[in-house]
TORNUVO-347722 format. One record per residue (C-alpha): residue in three letters; x, y, z. Coordinates in steps of 0.001 Angstrom, whole numbers, always signed. Example, Ala and Ser with C-alpha at 12.3 -4.5 7.8 and 13.67 -1.06 7.14 Angstrom:
BEGIN
{resn->ALA	xx->+12300	yy->-4500	zz->+7800}
{resn->SER	xx->+13670	yy->-1060	zz->+7140}
//
This chain:
BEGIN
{resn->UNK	xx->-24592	yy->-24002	zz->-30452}
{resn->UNK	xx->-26622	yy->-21503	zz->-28325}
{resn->UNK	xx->-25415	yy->-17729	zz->-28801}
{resn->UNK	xx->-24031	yy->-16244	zz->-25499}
{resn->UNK	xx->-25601	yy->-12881	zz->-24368}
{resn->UNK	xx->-22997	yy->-10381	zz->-22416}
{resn->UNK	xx->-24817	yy->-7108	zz->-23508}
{resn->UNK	xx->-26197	yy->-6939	zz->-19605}
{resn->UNK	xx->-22291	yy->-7223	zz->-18555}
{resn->UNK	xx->-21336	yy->-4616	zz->-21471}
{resn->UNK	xx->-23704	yy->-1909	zz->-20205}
{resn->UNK	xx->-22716	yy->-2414	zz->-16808}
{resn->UNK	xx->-19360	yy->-1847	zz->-17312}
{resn->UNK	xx->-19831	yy->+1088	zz->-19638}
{resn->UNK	xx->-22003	yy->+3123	zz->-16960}
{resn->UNK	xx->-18852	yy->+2202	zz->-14900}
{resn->UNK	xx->-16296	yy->+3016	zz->-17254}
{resn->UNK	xx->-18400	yy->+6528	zz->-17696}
{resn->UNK	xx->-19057	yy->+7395	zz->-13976}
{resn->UNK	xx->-14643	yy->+6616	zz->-13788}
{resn->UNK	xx->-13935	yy->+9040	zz->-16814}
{resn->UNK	xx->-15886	yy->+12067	zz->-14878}
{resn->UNK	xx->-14012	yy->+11917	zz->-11728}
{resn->UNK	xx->-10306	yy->+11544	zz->-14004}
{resn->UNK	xx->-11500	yy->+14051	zz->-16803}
{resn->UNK	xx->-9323	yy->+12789	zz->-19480}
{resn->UNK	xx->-9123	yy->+16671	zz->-20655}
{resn->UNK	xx->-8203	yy->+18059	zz->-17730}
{resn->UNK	xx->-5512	yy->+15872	zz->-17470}
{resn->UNK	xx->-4302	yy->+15974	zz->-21114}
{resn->UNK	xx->-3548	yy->+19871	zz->-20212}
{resn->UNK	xx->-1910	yy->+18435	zz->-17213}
{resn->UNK	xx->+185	yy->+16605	zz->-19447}
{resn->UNK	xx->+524	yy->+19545	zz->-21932}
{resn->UNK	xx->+2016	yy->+21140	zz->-19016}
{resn->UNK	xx->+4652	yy->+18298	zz->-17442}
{resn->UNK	xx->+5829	yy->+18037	zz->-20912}
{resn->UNK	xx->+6883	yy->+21583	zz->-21276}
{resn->UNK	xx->+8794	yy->+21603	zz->-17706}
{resn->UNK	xx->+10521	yy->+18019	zz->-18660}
{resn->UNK	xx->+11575	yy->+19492	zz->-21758}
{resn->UNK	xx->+13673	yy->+22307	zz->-19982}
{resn->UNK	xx->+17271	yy->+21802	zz->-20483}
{resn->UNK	xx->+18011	yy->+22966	zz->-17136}
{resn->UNK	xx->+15906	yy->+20417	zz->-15647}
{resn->UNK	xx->+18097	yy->+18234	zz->-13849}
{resn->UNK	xx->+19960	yy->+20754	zz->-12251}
{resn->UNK	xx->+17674	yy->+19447	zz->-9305}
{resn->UNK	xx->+17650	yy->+15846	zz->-9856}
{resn->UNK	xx->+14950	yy->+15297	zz->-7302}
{resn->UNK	xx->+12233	yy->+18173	zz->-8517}
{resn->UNK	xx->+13443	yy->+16464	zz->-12413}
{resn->UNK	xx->+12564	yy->+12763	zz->-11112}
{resn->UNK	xx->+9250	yy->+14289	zz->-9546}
{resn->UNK	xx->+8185	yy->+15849	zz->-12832}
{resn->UNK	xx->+9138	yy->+12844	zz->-15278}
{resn->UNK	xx->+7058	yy->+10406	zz->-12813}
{resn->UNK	xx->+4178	yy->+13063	zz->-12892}
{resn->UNK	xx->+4364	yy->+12955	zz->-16408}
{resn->UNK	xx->+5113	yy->+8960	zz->-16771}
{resn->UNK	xx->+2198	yy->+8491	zz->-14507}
{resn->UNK	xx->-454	yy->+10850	zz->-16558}
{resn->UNK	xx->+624	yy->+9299	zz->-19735}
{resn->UNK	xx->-7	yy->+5883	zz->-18496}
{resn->UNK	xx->-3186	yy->+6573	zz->-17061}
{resn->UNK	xx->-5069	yy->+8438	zz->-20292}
{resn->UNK	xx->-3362	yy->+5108	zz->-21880}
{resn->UNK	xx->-5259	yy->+2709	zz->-19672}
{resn->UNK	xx->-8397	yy->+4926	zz->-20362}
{resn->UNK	xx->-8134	yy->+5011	zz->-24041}
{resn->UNK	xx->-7260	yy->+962	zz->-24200}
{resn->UNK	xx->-10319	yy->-34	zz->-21902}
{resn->UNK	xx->-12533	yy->+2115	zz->-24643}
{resn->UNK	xx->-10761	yy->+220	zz->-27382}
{resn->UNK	xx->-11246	yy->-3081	zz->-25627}
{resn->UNK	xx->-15136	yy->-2224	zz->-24854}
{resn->UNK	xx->-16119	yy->-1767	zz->-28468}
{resn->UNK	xx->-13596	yy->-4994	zz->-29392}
{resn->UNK	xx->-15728	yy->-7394	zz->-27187}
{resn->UNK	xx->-18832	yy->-6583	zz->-28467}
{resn->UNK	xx->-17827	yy->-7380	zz->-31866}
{resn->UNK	xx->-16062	yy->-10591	zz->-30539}
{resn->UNK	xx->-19327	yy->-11495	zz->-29261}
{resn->UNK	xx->-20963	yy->-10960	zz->-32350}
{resn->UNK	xx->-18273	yy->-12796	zz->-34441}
{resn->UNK	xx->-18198	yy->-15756	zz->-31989}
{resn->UNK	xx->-22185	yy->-16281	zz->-32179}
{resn->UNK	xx->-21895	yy->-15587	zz->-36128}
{resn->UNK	xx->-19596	yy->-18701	zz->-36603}
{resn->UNK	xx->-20877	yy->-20734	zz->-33702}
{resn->UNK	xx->-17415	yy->-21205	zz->-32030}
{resn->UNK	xx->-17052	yy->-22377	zz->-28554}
{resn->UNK	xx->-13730	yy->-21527	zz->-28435}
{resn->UNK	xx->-14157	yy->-17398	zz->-29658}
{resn->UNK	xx->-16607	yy->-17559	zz->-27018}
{resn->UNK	xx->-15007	yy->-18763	zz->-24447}
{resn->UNK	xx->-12261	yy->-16140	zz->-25776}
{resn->UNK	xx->-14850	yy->-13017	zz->-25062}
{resn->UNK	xx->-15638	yy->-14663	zz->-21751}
{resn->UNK	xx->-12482	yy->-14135	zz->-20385}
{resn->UNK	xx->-11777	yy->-11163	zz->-22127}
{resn->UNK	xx->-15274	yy->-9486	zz->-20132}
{resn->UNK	xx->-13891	yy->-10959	zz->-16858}
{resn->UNK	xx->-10150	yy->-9302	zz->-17854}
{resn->UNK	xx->-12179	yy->-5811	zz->-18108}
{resn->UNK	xx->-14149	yy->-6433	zz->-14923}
{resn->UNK	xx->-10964	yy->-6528	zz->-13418}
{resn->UNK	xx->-9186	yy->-3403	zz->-14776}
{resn->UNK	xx->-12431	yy->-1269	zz->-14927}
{resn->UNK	xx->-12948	yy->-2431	zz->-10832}
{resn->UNK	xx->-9024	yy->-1713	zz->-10433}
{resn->UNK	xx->-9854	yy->+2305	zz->-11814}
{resn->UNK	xx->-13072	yy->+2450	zz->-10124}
{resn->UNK	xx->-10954	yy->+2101	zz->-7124}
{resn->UNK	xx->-8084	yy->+4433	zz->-7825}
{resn->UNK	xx->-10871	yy->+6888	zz->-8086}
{resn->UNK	xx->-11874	yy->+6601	zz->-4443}
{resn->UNK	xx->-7904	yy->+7550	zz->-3181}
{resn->UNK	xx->-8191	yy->+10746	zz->-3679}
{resn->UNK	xx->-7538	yy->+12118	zz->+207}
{resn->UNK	xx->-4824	yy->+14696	zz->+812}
{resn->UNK	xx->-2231	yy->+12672	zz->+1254}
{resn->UNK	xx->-3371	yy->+9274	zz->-991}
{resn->UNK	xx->-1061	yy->+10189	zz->-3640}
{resn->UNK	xx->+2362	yy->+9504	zz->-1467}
{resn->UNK	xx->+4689	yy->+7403	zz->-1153}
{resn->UNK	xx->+4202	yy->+5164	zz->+2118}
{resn->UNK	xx->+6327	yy->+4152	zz->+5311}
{resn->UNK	xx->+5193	yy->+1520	zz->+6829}
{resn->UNK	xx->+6664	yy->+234	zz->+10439}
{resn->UNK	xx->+5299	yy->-3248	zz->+11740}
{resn->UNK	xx->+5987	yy->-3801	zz->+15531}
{resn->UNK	xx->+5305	yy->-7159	zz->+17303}
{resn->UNK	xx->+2963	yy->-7412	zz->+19624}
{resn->UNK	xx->+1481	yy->-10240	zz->+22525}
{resn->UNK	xx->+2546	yy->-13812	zz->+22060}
{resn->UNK	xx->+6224	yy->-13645	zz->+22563}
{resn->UNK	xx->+8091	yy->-16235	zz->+19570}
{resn->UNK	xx->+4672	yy->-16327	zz->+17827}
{resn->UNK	xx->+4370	yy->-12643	zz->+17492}
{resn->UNK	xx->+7864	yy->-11605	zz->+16733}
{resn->UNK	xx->+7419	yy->-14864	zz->+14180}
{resn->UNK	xx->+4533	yy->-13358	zz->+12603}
{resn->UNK	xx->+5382	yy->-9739	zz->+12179}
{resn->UNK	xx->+8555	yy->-10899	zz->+10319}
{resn->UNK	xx->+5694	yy->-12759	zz->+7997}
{resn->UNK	xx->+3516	yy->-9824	zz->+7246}
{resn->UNK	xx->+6982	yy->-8108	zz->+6528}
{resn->UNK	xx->+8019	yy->-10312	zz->+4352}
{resn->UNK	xx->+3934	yy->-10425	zz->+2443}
{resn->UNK	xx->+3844	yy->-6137	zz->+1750}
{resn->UNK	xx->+7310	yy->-6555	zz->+519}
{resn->UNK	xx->+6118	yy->-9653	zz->-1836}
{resn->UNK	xx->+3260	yy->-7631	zz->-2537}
{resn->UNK	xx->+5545	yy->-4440	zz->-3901}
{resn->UNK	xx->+7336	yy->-7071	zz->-6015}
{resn->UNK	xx->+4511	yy->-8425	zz->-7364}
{resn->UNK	xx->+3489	yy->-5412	zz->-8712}
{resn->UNK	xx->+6634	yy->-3914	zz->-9334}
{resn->UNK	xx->+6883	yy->-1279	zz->-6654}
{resn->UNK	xx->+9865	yy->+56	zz->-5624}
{resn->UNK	xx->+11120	yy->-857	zz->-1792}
{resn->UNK	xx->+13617	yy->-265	zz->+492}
{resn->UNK	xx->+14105	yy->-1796	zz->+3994}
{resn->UNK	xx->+15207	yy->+1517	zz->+6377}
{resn->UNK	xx->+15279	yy->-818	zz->+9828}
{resn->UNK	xx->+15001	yy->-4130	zz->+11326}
{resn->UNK	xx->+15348	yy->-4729	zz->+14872}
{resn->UNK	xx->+15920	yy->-8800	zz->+15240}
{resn->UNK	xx->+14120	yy->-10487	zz->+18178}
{resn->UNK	xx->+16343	yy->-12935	zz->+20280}
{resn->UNK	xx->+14373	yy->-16121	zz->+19196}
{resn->UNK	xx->+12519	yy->-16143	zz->+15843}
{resn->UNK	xx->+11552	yy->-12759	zz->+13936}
{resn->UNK	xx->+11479	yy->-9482	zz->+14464}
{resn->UNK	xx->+10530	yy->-7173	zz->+17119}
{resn->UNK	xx->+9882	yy->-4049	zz->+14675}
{resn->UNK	xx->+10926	yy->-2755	zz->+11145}
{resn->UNK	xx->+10579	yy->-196	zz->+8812}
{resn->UNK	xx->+10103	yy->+140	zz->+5162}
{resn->UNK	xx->+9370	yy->+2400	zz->+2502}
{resn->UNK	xx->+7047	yy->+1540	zz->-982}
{resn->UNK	xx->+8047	yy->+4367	zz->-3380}
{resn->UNK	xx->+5286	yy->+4506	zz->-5431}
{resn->UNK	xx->+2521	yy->+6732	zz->-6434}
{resn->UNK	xx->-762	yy->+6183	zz->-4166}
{resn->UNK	xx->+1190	yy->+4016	zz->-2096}
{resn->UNK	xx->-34	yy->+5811	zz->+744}
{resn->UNK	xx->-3786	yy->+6019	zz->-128}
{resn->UNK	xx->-3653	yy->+2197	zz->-1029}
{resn->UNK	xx->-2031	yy->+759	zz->+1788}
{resn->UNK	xx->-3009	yy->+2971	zz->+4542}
{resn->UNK	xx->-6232	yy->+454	zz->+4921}
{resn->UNK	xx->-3648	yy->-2125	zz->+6111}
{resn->UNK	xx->-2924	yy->-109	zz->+9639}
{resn->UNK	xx->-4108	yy->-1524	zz->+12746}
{resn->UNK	xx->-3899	yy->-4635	zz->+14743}
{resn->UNK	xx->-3366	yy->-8026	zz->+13227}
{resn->UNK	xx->-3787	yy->-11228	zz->+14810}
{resn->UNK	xx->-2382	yy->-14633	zz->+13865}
{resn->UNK	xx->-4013	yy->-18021	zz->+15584}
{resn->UNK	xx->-2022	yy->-21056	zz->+14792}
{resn->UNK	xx->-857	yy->-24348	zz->+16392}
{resn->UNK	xx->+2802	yy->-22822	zz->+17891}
{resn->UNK	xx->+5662	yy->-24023	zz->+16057}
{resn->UNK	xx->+7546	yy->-22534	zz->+19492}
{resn->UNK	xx->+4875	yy->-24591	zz->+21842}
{resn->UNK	xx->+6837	yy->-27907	zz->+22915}
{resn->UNK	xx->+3419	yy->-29331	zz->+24087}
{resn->UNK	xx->+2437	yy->-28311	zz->+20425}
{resn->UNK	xx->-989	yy->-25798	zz->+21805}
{resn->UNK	xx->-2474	yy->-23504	zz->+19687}
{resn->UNK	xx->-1464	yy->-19890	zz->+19905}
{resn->UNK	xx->-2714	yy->-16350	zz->+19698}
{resn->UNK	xx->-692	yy->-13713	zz->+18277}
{resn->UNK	xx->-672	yy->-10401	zz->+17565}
{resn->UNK	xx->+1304	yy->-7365	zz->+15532}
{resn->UNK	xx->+675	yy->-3880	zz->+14510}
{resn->UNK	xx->+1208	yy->-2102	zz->+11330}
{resn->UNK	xx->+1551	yy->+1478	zz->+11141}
{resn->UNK	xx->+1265	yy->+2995	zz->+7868}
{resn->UNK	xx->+2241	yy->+6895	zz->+7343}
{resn->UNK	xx->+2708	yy->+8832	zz->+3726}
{resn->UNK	xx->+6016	yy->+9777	zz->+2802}
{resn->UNK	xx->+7089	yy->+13292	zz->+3491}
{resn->UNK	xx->+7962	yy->+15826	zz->+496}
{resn->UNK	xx->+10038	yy->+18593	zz->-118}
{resn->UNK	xx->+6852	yy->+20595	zz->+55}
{resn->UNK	xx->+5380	yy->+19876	zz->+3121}
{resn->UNK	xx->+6222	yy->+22220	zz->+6062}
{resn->UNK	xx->+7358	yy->+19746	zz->+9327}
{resn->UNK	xx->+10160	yy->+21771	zz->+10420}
{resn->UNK	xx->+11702	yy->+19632	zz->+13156}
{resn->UNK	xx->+14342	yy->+21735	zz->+15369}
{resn->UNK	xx->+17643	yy->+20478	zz->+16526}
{resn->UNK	xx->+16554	yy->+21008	zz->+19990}
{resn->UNK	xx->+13709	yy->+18657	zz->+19736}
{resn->UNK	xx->+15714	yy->+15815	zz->+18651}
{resn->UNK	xx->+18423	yy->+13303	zz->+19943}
{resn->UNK	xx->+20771	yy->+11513	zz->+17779}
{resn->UNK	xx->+22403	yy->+8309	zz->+18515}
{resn->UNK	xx->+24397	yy->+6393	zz->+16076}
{resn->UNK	xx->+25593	yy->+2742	zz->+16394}
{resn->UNK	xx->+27036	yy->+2	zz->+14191}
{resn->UNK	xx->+24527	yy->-1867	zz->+11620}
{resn->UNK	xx->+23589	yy->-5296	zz->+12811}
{resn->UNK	xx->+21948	yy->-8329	zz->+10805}
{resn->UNK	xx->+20467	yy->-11784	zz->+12449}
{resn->UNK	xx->+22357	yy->-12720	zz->+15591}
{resn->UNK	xx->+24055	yy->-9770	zz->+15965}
{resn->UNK	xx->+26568	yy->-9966	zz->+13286}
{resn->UNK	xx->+28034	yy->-7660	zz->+12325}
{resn->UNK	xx->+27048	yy->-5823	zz->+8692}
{resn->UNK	xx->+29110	yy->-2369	zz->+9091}
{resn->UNK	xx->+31998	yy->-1568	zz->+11229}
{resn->UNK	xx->+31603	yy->+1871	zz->+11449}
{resn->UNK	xx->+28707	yy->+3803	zz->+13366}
{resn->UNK	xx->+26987	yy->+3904	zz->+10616}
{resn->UNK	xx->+23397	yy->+3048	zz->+12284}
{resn->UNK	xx->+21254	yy->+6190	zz->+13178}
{resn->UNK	xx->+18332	yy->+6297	zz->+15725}
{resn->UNK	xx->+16387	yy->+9796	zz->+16324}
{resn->UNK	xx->+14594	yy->+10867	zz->+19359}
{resn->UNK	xx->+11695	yy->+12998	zz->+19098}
{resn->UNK	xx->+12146	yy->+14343	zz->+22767}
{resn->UNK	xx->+8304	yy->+15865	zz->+22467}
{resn->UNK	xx->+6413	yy->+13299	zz->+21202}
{resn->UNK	xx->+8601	yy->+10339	zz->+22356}
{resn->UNK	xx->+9047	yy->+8881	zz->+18718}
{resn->UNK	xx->+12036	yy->+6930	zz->+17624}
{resn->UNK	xx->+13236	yy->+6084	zz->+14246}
{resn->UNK	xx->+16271	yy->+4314	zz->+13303}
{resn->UNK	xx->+18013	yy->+3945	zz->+9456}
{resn->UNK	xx->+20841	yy->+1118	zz->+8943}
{resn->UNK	xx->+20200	yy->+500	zz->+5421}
{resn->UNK	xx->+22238	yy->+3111	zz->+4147}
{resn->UNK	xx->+26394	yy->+3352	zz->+3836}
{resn->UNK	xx->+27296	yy->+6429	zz->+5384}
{resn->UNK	xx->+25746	yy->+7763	zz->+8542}
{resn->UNK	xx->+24677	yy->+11110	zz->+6986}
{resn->UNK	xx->+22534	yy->+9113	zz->+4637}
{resn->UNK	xx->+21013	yy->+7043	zz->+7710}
{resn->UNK	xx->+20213	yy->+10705	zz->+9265}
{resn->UNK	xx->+18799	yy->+12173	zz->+6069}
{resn->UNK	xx->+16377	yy->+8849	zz->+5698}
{resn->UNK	xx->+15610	yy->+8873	zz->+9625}
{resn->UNK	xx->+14921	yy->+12611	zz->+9329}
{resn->UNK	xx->+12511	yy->+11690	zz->+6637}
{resn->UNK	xx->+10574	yy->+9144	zz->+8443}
{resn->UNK	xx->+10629	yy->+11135	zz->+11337}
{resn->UNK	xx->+8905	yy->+13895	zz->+9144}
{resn->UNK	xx->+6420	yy->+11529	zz->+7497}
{resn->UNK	xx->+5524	yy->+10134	zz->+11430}
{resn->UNK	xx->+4639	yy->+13448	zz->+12440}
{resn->UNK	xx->+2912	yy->+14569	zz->+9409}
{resn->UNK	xx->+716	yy->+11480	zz->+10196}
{resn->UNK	xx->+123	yy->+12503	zz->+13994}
{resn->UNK	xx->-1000	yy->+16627	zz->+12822}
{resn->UNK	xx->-3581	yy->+14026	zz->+10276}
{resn->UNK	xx->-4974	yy->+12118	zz->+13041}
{resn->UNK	xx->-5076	yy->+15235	zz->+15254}
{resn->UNK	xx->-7073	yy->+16907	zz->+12548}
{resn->UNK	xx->-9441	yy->+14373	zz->+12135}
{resn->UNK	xx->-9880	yy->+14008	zz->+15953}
{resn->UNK	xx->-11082	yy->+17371	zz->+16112}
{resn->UNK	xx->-13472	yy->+16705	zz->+13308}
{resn->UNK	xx->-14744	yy->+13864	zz->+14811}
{resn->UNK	xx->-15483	yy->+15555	zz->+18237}
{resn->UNK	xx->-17610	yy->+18335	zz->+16060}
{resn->UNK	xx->-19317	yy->+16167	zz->+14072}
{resn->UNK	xx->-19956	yy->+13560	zz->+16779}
{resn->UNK	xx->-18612	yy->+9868	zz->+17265}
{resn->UNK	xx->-21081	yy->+8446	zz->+14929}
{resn->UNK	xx->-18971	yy->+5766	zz->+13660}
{resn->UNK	xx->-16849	yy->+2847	zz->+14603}
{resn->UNK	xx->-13144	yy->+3643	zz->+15773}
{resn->UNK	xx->-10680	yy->+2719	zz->+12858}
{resn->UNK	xx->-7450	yy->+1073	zz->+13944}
{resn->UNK	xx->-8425	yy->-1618	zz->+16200}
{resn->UNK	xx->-7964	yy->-5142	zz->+15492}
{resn->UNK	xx->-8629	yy->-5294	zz->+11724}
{resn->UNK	xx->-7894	yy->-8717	zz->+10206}
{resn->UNK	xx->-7398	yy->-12393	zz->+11494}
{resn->UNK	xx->-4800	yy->-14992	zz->+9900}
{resn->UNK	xx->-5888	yy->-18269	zz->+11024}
{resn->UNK	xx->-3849	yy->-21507	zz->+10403}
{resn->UNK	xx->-5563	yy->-23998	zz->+12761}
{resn->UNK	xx->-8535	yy->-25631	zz->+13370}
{resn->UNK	xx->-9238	yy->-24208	zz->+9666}
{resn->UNK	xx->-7539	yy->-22433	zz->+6593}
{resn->UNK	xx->-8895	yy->-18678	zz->+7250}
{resn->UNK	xx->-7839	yy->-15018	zz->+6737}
{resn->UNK	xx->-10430	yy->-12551	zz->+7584}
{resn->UNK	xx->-10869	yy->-8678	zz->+7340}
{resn->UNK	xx->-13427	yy->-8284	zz->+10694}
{resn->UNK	xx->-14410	yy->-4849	zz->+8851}
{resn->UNK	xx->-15245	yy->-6043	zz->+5781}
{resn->UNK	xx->-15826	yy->-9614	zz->+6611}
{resn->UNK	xx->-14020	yy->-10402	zz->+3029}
{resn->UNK	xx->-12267	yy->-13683	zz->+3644}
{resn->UNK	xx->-10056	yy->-16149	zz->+1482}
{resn->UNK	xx->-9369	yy->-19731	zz->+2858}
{resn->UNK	xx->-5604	yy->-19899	zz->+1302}
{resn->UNK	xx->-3262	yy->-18067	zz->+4047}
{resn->UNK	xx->-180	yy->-19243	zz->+2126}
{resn->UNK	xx->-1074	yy->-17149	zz->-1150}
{resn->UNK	xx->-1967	yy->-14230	zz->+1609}
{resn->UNK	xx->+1341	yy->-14226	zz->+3120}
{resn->UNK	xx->+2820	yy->-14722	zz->-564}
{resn->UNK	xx->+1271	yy->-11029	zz->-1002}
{resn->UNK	xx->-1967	yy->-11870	zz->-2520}
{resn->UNK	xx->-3624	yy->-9196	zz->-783}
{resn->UNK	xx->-5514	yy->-6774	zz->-3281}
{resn->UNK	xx->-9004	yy->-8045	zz->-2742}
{resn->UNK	xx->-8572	yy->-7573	zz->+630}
{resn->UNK	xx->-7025	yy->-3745	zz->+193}
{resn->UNK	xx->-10056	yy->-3198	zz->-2896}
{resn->UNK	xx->-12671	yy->-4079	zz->-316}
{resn->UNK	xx->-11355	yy->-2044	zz->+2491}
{resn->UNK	xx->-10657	yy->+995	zz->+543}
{resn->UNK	xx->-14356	yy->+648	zz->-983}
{resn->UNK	xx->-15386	yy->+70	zz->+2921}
{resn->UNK	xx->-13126	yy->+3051	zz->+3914}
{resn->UNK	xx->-15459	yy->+5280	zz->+1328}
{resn->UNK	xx->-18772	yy->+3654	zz->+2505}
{resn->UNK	xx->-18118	yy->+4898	zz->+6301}
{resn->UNK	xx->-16330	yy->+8109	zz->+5237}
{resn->UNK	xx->-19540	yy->+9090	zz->+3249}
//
């Protein structure tokens, strides 16, 4: 049996592996760790629960990451002496094995490469994301329930925490808006490459004459504020409406006025919480979103003003940004990065990291 020769795919992913280990610094963040580890250890430290749970992830989150690092090394040296072995013996099937085990490390050493390219000012949060319906009346309310239903498939898949703040029902199918968070480090940085304008084509199951239709919704996706971060909001600048929780057809879920919607009299922008019991809850999460909203607006601000110095030298992020299409053909595009997969159904199941892993390495290429 002929030998099999990965030492081209080896190097490769060693120069990789080594380019990923500068920009972490596995001592640097050992001292980091050094450090976490004292402040966790502090008897006192859940006298703040939420500064405690901050810490513990830090930690959790360090540890796991100089974990991955040292288990990739581990796994580098291990396939080149499977190689070896397998060619030694002549076995099909130990080669085969080392096959898959290069393709496995492809895949985890392409997963860090990318981690290393979130590393904006706010990557590292939490995210909110609000998806609002747009043109194509059934059809769109219809398919912003859908890509509501694919993040939060995606967060399960990959076991990140999230909770559903809003949902305002349309009167036919879907949704007209909602509102979610995904709790999880570098939520934020990851996701954010899913804002903008999504569009659906599809023959409409709402279309009695059975046409094909053009839909469209928008996701907005804003990091999660922190204790830390100074958005002071006054009382003046706000209006506060309660109201009772509501589900599908306007049943009733609470019958109190539970339900919380805040008015940001300067900018215009409204956020509403019914997810929570108690209508100081609602407040405290609507406050929060509120917070995160406007954090995002002073970002974009920023960056306009950058832009204007430096000169409009690059296409305008935000417009329409990926196409699901279900008829003539099997097709869902991203028009920036023209990556494309011909299975919609495992898209809208939440199979969507090669399409956030080539927009966050397009993100870098027209940032640079």
């Amino acid at each position: 049996m002929a030998d099999i020769d990965l030492s081209q795919e080896i190097r490769e992913l060693r120069i990789t592996f080594a380019s990923i280990r500068e920009v972490v610094d596995p001592a640097k963040l050992g001292i980091e760790i050094d450090r976490l580890k004292v402040l966790a250890a502090d008897p006192n430290l859940w006298d703040d629960a939420a500064q405690a749970q901050k810490i513990t992830s830090q930690l959790s989150r360090a540890q796991a990451q100089i974990t991955k690092l040292e288990n990739v090394v581990s796994r580098l040296d291990d396939l080149e002496v499977l190689v070896e072995l397998a060619n030694d013996a002549g076995d099909s099937s130990v080669q085969g094995e080392a096959k898959v085990e290069l393709n496995s490390l492809q895949s985890e050493i392409g997963d860090l490469e990318v981690q290393t390219l979130l590393n904006g000012e706010y990557d590292s949060r939490a995210a909110v994301i609000t998806i609002r319906a747009g043109a194509g009346g059934d059809d769109a309310t219809d398919f912003a329930e859908m890509l509501m239903r694919m993040y939060l498939r995606y967060a399960e898949k990959h076991k990140l925490p999230a909770a559903v703040l809003d949902i305002s029902y349309a009167e036919g199918a879907g949704i007209k808006s909602a509102t979610f968070e995904i709790d999880s480090p570098f939520a934020f940085g990851t996701l954010s490459v899913e804002g903008g304008t999504h569009r659906l084509v599809r023959m409409s199951p709402f279309n009695s004459a059975g046409k094909r239709q053009t839909s469209f919704a928008a996701v907005e996706v804003v990091p999660l504020i922190e204790q830390t971060d100074v958005i002071e909001i006054p009382e003046n600048d706000i209006r506060v409406d309660v109201f009772r929780s509501s589900g599908p057809g306007g049943q009733s879920v609470n019958t109190t006025d539970s339900a919380v919607r805040i008015t940001h009299l300067p900018s215009g922008i409204v956020v509403s919480c019914q997810n929570e019991k108690s209508q100081i809850q609602n407040k405290a999460a609507a406050l929060r979103v509120l917070a995160s909203r406007l954090l995002e607006v002073k970002r974009r601000e920023e960056e306009a003003k950058k832009k204007q110095l430096a000169g409009d030298v690059k296409a305008s992020w935000g417009e329409q940004m990926r196409s699901y299409v279900l008829a003539p053909y099997q097709m869902v595009k991203d028009l920036r990065t023209e990556y494309e997969v011909n299975n919609p159904s495992a898209v809208f199941d939440g199979d969507i990291d090669g399409f956030i892993t080539a927009a966050i390495r397009w993100r870098k290429r027209v940032q640079s």
